[in-house]
C-alpha positions as CSV (number, residue, x, y, z in Angstrom):
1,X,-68.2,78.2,-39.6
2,X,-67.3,81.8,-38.8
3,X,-70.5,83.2,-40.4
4,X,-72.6,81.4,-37.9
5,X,-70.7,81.8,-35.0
6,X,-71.0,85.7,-35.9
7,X,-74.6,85.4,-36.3
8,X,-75.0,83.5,-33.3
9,X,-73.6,86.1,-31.4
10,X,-74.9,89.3,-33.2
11,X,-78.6,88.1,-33.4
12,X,-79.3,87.7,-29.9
13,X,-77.1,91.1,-28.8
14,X,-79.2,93.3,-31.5
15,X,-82.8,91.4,-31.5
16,X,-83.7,91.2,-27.6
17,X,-82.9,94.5,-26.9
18,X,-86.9,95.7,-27.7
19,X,-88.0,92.3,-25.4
20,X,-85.7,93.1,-22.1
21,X,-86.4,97.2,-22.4
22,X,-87.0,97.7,-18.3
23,X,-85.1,99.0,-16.0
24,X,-86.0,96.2,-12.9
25,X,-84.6,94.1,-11.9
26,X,-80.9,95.7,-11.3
27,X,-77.9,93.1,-11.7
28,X,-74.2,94.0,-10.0
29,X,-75.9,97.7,-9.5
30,X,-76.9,98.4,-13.3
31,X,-80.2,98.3,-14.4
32,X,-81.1,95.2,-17.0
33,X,-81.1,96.3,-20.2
34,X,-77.2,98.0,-19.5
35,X,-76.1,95.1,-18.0
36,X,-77.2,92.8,-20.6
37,X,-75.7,95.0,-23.6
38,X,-72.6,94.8,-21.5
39,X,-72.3,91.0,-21.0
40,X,-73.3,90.6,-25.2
41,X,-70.3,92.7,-25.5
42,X,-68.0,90.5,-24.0
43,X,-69.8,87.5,-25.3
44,X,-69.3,88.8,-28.5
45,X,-65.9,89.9,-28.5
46,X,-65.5,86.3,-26.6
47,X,-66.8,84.1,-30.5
48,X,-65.3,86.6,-33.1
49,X,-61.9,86.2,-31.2
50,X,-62.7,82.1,-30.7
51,X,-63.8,82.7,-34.9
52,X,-60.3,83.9,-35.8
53,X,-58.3,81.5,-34.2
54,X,-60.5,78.3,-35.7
55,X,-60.1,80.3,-38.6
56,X,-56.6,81.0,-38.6
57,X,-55.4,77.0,-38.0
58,X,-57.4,76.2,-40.4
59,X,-55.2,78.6,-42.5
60,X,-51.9,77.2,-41.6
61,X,-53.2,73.5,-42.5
62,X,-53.7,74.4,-46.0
């Protein structure tokens, strides 16, 4: 389970970056492609941490 939910969220941050390479349209004042690595960033940080805790309760039931 916590290999996929890294993929899941590693693939899309990594492989668009080539597809949304332009600099319109701007979104809260930053241009696309900065705003997008930003919000994969969180999103990311968002599943690894949602990862360890399935992980870890999964842990303590052993």
């Amino acid at each position: 389970m916590k290999k996929i939910i890294v993929l899941l969220s590693v693939i899309p941050a990594i492989g668009s970056l080539s597809v949304i390479n332009r600099v319109e349209p701007y979104i809260f004042g930053l241009p696309f492609i900065i705003f997008w690595s930003t919000a994969w960033l969180i999103l990311t940080s968002i599943c690894l941490y949602i990862s360890s805790v399935i992980c870890d309760k999964k842990e303590e039931n052993k």
